[in-house]
C-alpha positions as CSV (number, residue, x, y, z in Angstrom):
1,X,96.5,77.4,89.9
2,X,100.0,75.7,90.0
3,X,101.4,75.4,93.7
4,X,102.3,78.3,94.8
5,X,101.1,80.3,92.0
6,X,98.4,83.0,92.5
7,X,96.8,85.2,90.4
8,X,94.1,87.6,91.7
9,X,91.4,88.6,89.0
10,X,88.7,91.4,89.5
11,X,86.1,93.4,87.4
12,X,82.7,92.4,86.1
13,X,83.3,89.8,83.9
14,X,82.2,86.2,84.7
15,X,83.7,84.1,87.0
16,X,83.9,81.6,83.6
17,X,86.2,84.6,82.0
18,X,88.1,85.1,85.3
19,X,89.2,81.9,85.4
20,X,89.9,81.5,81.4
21,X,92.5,84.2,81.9
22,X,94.2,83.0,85.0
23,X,94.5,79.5,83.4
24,X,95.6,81.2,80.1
25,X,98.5,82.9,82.6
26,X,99.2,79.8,84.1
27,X,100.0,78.1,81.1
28,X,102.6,80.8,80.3
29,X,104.2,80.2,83.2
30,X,104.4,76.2,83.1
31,X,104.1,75.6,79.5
32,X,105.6,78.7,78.5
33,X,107.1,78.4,74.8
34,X,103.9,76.7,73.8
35,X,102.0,79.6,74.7
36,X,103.7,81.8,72.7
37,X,102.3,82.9,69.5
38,X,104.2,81.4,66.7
39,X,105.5,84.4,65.6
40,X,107.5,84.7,68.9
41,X,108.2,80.7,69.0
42,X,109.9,81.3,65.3
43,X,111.7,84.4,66.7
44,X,113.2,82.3,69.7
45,X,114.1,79.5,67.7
46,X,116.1,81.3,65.3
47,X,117.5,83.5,67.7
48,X,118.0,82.3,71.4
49,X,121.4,80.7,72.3
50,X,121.6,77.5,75.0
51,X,122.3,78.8,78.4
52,X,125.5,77.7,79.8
53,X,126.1,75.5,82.8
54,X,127.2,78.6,85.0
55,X,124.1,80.8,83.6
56,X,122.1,77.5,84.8
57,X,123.7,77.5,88.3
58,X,123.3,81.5,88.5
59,X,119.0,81.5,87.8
60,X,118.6,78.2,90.0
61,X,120.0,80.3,92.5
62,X,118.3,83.4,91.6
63,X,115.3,81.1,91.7
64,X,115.9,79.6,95.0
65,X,116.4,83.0,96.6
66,X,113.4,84.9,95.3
67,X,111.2,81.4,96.8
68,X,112.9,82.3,99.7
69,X,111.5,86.1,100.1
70,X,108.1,84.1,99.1
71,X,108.5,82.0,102.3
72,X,109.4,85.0,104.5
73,X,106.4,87.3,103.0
74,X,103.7,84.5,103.7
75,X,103.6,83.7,100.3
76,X,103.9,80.1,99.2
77,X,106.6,79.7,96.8
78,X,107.1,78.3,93.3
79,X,110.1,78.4,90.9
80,X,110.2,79.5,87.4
81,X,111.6,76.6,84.7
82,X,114.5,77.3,83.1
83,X,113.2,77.4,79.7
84,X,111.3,80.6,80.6
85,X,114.9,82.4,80.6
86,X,115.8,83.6,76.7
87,X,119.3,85.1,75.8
88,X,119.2,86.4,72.1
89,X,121.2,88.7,70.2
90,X,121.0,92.7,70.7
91,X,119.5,93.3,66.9
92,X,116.2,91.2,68.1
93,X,116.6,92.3,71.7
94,X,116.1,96.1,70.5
95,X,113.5,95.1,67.8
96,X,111.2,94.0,70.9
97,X,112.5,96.7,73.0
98,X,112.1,100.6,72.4
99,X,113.1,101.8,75.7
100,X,117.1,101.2,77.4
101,X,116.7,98.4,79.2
102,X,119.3,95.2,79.0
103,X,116.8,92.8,80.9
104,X,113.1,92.5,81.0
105,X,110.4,90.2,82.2
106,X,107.1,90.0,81.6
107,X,104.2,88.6,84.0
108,X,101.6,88.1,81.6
109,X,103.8,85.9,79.8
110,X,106.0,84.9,82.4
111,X,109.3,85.2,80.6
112,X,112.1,87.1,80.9
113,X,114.5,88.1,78.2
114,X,118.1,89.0,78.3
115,X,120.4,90.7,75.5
116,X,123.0,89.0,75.0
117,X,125.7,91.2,74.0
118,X,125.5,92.6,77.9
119,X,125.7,89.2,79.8
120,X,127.5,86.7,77.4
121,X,131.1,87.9,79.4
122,X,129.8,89.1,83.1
123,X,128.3,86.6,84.8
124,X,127.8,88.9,88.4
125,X,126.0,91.2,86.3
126,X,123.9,88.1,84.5
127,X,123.0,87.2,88.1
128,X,122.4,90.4,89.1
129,X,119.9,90.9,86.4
130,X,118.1,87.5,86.2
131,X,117.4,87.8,90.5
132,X,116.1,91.4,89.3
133,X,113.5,90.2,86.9
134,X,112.5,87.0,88.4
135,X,111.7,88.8,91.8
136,X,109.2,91.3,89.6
137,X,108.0,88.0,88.1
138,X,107.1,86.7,91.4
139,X,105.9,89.8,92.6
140,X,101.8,90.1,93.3
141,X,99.7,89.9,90.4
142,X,96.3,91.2,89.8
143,X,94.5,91.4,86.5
144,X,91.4,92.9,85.5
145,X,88.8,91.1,83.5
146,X,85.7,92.4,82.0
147,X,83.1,91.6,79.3
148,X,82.7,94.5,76.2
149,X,78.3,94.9,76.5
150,X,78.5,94.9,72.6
151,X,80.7,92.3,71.7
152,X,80.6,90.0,74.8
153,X,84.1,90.2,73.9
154,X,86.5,89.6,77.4
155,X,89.3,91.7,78.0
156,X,91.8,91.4,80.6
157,X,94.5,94.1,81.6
158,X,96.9,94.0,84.6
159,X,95.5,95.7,87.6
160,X,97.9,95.6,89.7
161,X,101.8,93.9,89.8
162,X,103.9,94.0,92.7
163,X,103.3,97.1,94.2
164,X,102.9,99.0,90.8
165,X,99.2,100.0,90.1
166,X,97.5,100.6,86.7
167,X,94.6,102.4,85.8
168,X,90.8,100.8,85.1
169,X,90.2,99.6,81.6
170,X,87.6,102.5,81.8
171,X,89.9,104.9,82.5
172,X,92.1,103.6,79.9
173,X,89.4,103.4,77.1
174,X,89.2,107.3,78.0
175,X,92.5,107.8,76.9
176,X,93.6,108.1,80.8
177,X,95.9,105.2,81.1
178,X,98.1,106.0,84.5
179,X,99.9,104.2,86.9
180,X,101.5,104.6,90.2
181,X,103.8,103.4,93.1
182,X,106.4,102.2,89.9
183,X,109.4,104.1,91.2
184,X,109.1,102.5,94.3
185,X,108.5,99.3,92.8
186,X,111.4,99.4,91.6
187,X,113.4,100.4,94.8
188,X,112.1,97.8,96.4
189,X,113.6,95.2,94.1
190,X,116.8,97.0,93.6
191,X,117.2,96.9,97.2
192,X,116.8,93.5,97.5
193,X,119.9,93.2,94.8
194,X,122.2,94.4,97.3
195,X,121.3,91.9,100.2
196,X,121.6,88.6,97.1
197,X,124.6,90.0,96.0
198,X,126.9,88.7,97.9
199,X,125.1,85.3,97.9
200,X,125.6,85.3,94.3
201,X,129.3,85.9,95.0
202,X,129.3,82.8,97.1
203,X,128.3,79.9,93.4
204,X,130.9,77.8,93.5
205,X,130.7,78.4,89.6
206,X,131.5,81.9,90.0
207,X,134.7,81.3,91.8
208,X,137.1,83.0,89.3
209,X,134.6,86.2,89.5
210,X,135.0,86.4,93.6
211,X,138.5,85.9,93.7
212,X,138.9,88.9,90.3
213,X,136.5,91.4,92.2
214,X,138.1,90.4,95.7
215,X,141.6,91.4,94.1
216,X,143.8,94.4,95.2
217,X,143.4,95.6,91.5
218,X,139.7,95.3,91.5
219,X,139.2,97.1,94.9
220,X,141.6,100.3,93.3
221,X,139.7,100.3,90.2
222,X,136.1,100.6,92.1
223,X,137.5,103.1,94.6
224,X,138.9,105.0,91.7
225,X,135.6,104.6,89.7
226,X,133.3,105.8,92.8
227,X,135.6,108.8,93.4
228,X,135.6,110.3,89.8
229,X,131.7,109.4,89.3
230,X,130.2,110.3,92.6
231,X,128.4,106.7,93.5
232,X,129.0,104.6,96.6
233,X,132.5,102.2,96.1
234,X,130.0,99.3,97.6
235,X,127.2,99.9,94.7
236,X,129.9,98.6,92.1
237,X,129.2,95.0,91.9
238,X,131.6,94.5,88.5
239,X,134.9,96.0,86.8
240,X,136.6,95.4,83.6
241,X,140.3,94.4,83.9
242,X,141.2,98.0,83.0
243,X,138.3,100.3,85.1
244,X,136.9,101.4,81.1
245,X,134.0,99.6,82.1
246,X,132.1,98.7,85.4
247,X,128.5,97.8,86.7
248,X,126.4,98.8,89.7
249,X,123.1,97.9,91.0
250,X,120.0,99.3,89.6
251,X,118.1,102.7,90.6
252,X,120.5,104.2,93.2
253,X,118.1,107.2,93.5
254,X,115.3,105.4,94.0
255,X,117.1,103.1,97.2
256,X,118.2,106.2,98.3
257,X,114.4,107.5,98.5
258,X,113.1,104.1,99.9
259,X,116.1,104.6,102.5
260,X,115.0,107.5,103.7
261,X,111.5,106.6,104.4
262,X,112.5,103.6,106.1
263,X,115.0,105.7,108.3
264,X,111.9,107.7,109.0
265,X,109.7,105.6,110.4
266,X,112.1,103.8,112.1
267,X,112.8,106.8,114.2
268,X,108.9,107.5,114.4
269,X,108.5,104.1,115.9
270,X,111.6,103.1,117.8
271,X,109.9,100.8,119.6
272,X,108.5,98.6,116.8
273,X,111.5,98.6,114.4
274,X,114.6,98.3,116.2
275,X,116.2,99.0,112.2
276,X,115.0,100.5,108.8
277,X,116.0,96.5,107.7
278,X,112.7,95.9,109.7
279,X,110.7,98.9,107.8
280,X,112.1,98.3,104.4
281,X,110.8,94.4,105.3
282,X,107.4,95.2,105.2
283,X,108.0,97.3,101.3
284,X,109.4,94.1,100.2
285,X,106.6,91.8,102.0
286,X,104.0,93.9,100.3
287,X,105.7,93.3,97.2
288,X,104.5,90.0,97.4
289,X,101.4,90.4,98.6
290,X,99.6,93.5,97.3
291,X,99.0,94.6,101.1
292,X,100.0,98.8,101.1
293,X,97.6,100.0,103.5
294,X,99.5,99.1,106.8
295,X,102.5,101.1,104.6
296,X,100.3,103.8,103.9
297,X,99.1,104.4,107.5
298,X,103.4,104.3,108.8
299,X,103.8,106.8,105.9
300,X,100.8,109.3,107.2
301,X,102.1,109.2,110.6
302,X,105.5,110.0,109.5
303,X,105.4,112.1,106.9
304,X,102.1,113.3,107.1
305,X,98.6,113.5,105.2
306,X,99.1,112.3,101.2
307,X,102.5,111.3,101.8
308,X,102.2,107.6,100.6
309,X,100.3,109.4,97.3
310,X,103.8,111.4,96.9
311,X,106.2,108.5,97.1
312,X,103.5,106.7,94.7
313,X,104.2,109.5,92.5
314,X,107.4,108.9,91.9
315,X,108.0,107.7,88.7
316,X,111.5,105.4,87.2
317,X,113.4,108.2,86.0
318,X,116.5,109.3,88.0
319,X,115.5,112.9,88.2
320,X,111.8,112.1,89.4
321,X,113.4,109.4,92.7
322,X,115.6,113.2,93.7
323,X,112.6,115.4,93.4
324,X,110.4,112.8,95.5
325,X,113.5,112.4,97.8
326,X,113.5,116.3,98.5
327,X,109.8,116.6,98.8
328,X,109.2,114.1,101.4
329,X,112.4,115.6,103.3
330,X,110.0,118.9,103.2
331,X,106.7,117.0,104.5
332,X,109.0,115.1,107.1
333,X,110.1,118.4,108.7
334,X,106.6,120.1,108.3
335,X,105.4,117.4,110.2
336,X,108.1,117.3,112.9
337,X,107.3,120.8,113.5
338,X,103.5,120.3,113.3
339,X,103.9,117.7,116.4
340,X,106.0,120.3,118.7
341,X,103.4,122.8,118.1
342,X,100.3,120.2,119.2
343,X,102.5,119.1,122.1
């Protein structure tokens, strides 16, 4: 593997297949438009537009800071080359895309792709969105290899990536594909926005945006925008000159869950975590390294038995990080009053 680079491989293939697929990952990552298929080489070609000198300056950062959270997790850290960043039109962008999404990555390819017509005039929300997707390309990754008795043919499958965790090929070959812990996968990165924001603020090449969304004008419009749609003044990270349109950081429901359980345990364990910072910490650590089980065990003794399978249940959807939110409010009082009544 690359420095820094680590990919974990399980299942009962050979340790020849294990490795095959690792290298092939590899490759994507540090020779990553030659291992595309040349169906999605001819796509980019025709379609991707050169990233500008500021859009450069915003993913080195982006880059630099996401190394950083490496570092701090235990992780050795690597950085991601530029040329794994695409920016193409929305027509293409929705061709590969179903699903509502503006940004994606993807760690078995190691890319990440933007739509264009989103970014190409919002740079804060560019940066925003590239530290977003290269923190879930960084994140742990685990992949499952094994060898079809038939065919002899090897399959691999993700496993496991950051701290979202996928079903067994078997499972899947039942029809019983499933995965957990993805809602809170993605609180945990969304979090993280908040504290690079206002890093991202400081680019010298993003001068002109600081000083706009530092003006008088700017602050009304967010104040006046937070009022009349319900959402915290300091989750608006971008405004239009007019308030018509504005930008905020990703799944507020979901932070809001991963708050509370961090607020939780601190209180459980006042003498371990003097904040939830320090609590939340160990989510974000675990992002990197795959390690839930000292998570699970705070969870348990906060919330009770199967509370870490609850917030694992929570899925991306908005309604699904309220539902979670209420229900571990339930099992947090259950268990409060469980512990007077052994006392």
């Amino acid at each position: 593997m690359g420095k820094g680079f680590e990919i974990k491989a399980i299942g009962g293939a050979s340790e020849e297949a294990k490795e095959s697929i690792k290298r092939d990952i590899e490759r994507a990552l540090f020779d990553h438009f030659d291992s595309l298929s040349p169906k999605e080489q001819a796509m980019l070609f025709r379609y991707e537009r050169p990233k500008s000198e500021k859009e450069l300056a915003i993913i080195q950062l982006a880059d630099q800071e996401t190394s950083q959270l490496m570092r701090e997790a235990g992780r050795e850290p690597y950085s991601v080359p530029f040329e794994n960043f695409h920016i193409i039109p929305p027509r293409p962008y929705k061709e590969l895309f179903a699903r509502d999404t503006v940004a994606a990555s993807f760690c078995v390819q190691q890319g990440i792709i933007f739509n264009d017509e989103q970014f190409r005039d919002n740079s804060l929300y560019f940066g925003i969105s590239a530290f977003h997707e290269l923190l879930h390309l960084k994140g742990h990754l685990s992949v499952q290899v094994e060898e079809e008795k038939d065919t002899l043919k090897v399959r691999g499958s993700l496993y496991r990536h950051g701290v979202t965790a996928y079903s067994s090929q078997r499972a899947n070959r039942k029809n019983q594909f499933h995965f957990h812990l993805s809602g809170l996968h993605e609180a945990i990165v969304s979090e993280a926005e908040k504290e690079f924001f206002p890093k991202l603020l400081n680019l010298p090449e993003l001068a002109l945006e600081k000083k706009g969304m530092n003006s008088e004008k700017a602050k009304a419009l967010k104040k006046k925008i937070a009022t009349q749609n319900g959402i915290p003044e300091e989750d608006i990270i971008w405004v239009d000159e007019d308030g018509s349109d504005y930008e905020t950081f990703s799944y507020p429901a979901h932070r809001r869950t991963l708050e509370y359980v961090c607020e939780e345990i601190q209180k459980q364990y006042p003498d371990k975590f003097e904040t939830p910072n320090e609590v939340y910490k160990l989510f974000l650590n675990a992002h990197f390294t795959g390690q839930l089980l000292p998570i699970a065990r705070l969870m348990e003794k906060t919330f009770g038995e199967n509370s870490f399978r609850l917030l694992g249940n929570m899925g991306t959807s908005n309604e699904s990080a309220i539902l979670h939110l209420e229900s571990l409010q339930k099992a947090r009082s259950r268990y409060l009053r469980e512990s007077l009544k052994g006392k």
